[in-house]
LUMMI-222825 format. One line per field, with one value per atom (N, C-alpha, C): residue in three letters; z negated, x, y negated; residue number from 1. Coordinates in steps of 0.2 Angstrom, whole numbers, plus 2048, in hexadecimal, padded with zeros to 3 digits. Layout:
<nodes>
aa	[ALA, ...]
pz	[Z, ...]
px	[X, ...]
py	[Y, ...]
i	[NUM, ...]
</nodes>
This chain:
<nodes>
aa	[UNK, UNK, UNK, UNK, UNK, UNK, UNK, UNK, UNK, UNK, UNK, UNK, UNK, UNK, UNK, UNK, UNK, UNK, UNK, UNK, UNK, UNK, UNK, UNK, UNK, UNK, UNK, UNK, UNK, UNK, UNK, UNK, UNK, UNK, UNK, UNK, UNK, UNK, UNK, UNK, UNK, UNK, UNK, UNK, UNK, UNK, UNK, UNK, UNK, UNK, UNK, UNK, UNK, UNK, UNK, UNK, UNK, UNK, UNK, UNK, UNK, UNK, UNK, UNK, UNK, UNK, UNK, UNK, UNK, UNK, UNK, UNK, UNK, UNK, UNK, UNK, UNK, UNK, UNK, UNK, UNK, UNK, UNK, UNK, UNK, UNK, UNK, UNK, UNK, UNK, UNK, UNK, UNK, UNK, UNK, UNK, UNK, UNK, UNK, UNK, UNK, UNK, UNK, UNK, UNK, UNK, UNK, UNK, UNK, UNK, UNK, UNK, UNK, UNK, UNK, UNK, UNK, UNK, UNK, UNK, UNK, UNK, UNK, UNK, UNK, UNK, UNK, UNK, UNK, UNK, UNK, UNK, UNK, UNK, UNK, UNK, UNK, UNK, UNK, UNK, UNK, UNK, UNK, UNK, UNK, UNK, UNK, UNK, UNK, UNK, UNK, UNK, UNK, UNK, UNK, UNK, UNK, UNK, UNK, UNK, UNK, UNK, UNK, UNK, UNK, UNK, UNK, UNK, UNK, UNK, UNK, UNK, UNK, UNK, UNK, UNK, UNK, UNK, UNK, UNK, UNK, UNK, UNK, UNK, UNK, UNK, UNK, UNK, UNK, UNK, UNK, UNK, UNK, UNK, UNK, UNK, UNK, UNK, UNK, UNK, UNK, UNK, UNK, UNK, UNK, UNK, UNK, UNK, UNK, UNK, UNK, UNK, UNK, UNK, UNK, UNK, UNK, UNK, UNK, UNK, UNK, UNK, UNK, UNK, UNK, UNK, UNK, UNK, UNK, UNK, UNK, UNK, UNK, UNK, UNK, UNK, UNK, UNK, UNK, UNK, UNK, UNK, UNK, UNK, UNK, UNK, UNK, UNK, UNK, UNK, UNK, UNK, UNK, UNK, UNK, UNK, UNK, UNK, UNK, UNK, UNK, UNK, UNK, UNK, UNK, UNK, UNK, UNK, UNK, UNK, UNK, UNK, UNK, UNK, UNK, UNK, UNK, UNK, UNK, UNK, UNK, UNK, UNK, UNK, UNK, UNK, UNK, UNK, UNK, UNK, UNK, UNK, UNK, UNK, UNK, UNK, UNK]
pz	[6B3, 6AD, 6A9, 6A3, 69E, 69C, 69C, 699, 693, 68F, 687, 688, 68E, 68A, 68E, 690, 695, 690, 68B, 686, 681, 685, 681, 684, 680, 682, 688, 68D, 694, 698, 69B, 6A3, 6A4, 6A9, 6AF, 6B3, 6BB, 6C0, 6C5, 6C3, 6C4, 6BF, 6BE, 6BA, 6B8, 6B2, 6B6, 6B5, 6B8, 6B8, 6B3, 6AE, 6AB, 6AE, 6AF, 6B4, 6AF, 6AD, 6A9, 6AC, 6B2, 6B7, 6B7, 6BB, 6BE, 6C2, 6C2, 6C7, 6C7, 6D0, 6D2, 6D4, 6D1, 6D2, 6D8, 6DD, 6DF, 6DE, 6DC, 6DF, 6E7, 6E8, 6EE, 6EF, 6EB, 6EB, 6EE, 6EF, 6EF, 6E9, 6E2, 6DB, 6DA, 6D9, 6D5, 6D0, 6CC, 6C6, 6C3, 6BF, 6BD, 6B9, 6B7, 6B2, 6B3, 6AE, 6AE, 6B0, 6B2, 6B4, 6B0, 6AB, 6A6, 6A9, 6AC, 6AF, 6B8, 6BC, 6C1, 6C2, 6C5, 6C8, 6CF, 6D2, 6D9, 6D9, 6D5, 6D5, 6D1, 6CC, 6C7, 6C6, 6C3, 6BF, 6B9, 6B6, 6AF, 6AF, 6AF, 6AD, 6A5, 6A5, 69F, 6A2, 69E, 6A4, 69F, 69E, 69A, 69F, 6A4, 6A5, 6A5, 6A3, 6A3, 6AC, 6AD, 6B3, 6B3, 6B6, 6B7, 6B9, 6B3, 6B8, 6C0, 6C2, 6CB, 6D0, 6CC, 6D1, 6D3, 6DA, 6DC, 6DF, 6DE, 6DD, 6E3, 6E5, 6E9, 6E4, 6E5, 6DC, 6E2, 6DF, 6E3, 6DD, 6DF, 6DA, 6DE, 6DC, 6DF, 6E0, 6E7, 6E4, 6E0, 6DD, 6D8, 6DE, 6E2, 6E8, 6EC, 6F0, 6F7, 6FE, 6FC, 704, 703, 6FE, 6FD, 6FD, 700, 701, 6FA, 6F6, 6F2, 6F0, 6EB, 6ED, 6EC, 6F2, 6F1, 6F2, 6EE, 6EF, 6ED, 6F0, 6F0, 6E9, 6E5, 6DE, 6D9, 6D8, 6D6, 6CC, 6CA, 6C2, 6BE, 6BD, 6B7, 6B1, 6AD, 6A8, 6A4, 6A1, 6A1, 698, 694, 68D, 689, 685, 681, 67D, 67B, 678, 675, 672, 66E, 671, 675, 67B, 680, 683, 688, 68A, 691, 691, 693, 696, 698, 69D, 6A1, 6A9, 6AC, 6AA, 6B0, 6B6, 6BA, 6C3, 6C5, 6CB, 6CE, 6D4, 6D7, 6DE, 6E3, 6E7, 6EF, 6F4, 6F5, 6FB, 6FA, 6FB, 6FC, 702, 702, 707, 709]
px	[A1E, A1F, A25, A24, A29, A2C, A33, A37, A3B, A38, A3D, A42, A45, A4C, A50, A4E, A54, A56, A53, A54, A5B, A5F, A64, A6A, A72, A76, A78, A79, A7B, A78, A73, A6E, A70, A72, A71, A6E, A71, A6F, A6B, A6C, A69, A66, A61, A60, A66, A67, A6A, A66, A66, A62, A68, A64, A69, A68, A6D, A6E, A6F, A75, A77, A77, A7B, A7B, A84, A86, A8B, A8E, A94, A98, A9E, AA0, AA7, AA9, AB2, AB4, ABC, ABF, AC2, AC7, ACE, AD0, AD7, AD8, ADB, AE1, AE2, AE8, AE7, AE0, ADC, ADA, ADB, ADB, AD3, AD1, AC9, ACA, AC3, AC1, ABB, AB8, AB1, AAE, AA7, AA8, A9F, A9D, A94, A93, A8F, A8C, A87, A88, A81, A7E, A81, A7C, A7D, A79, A7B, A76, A7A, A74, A75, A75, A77, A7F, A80, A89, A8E, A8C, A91, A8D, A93, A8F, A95, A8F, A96, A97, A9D, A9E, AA0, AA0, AA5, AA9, AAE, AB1, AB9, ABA, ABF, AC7, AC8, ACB, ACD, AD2, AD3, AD5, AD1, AD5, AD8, ADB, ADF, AD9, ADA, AD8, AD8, AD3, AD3, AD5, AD4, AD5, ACF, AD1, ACB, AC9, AC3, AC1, ABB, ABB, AB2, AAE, AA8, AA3, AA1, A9D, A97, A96, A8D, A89, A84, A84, A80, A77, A72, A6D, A69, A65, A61, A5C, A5C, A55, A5A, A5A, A5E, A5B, A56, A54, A58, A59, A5D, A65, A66, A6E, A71, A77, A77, A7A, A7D, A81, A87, A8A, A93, A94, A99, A9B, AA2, AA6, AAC, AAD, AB0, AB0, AB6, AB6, ABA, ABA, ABF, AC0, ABE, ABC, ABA, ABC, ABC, ABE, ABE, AC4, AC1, AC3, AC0, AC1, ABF, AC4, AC4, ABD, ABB, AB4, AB8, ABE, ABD, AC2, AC3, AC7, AC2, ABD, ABA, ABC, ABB, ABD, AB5, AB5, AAE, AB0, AB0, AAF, AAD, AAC, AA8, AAB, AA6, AA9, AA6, AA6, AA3, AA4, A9C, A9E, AA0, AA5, AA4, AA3, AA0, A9E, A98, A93, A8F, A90, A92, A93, A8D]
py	[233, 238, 237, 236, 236, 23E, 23C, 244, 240, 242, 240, 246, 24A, 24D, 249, 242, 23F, 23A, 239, 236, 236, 233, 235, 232, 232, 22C, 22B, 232, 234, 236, 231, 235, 236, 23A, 23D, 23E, 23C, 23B, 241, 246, 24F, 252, 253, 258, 261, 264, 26B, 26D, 276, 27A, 27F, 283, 286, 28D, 291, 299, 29C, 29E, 2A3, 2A8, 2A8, 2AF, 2AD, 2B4, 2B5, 2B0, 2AE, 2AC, 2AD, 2AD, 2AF, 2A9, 2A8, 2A2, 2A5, 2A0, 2A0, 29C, 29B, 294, 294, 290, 28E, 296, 298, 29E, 2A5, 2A4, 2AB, 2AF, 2AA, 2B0, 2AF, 2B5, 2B7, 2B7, 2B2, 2B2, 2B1, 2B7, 2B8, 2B1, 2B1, 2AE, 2AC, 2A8, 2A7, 29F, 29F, 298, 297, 292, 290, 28C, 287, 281, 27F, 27C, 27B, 275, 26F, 268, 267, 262, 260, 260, 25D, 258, 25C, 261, 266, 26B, 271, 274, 278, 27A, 27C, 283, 286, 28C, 28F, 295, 299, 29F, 29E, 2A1, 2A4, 2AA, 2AB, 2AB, 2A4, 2A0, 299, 298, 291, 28C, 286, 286, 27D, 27C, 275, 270, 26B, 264, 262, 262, 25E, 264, 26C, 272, 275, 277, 278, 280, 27F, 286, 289, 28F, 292, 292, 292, 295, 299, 29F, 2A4, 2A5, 2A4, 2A6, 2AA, 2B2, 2B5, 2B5, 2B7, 2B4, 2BA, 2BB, 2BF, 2C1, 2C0, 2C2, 2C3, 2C9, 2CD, 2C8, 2C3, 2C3, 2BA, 2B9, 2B2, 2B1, 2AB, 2AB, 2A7, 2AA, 2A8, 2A0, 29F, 297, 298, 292, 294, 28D, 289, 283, 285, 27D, 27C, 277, 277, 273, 271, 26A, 26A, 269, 26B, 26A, 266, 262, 25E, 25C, 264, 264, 26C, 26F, 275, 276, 276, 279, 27E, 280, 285, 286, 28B, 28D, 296, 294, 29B, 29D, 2A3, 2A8, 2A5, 2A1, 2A2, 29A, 297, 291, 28E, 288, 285, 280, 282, 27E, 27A, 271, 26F, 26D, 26F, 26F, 269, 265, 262, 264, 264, 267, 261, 264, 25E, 262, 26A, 269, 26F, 270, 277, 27C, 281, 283, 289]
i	[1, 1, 1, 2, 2, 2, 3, 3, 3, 4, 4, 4, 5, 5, 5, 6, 6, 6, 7, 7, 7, 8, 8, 8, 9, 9, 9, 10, 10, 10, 11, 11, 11, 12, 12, 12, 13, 13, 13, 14, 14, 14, 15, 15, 15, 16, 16, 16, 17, 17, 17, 18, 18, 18, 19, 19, 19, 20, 20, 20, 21, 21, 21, 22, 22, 22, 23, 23, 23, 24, 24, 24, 25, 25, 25, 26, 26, 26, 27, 27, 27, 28, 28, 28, 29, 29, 29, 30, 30, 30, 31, 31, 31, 32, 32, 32, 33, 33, 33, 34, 34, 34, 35, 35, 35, 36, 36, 36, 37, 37, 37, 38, 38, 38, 39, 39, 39, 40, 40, 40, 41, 41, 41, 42, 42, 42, 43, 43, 43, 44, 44, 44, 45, 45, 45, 46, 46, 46, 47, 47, 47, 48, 48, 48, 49, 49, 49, 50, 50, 50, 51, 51, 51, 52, 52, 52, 53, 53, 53, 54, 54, 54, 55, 55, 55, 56, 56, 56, 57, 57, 57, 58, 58, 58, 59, 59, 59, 60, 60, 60, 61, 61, 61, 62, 62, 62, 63, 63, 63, 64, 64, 64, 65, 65, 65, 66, 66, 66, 67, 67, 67, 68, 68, 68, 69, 69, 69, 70, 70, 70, 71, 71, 71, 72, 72, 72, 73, 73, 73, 74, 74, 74, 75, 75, 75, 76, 76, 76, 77, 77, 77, 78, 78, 78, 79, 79, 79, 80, 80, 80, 81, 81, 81, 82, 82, 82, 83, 83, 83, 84, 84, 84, 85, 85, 85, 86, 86, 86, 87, 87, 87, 88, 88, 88, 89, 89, 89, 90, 90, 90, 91, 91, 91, 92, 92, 92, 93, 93, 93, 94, 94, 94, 95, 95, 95, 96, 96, 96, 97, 97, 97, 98, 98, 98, 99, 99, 99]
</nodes>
């Protein structure tokens, strides 16, 4: 099968799936921080999140599941890259571990 949307300068090794649901973020200090999760693959995922965070900081995600009989996702992840988008920042994580 052919997908012409792979077509383009940057494959990728994972497809994402794009959420747009809630996420809660952790990092090492104990501080909570809200935020959405647009996209999620194997290897990262991108937040928005009207926080800024440090290169190479590491964070919890939870993302809760939409069905009560499913456990939702929490991974351990580190920073990538986080940029301004206005007052709102843009997050990519990459995960290292699923928990």
């Amino acid at each position: 099968m052919n997908d012409t949307r792979l077509d383009f300068a940057e494959k990728r090794s994972f497809r994402r799936m794009y959420l747009g649901t809630q996420a809660e973020m952790t990092n090492l200090q104990g501080q909570s921080f809200s935020g959405r999760c647009e996209n999620l693959s194997a290897t990262g995922l991108l937040l928005d999140s009207d926080s800024s965070f440090s290169i190479d900081e590491e964070l919890q995600v939870s993302i809760p599941s939409p069905t009560p009989n499913m456990p939702g996702y929490k991974a351990r992840c580190r920073v990538n890259r986080s940029d301004a988008h206005g007052s709102r920042f843009h997050v990519g994580l990459e995960v290292l571990q699923v928990l």
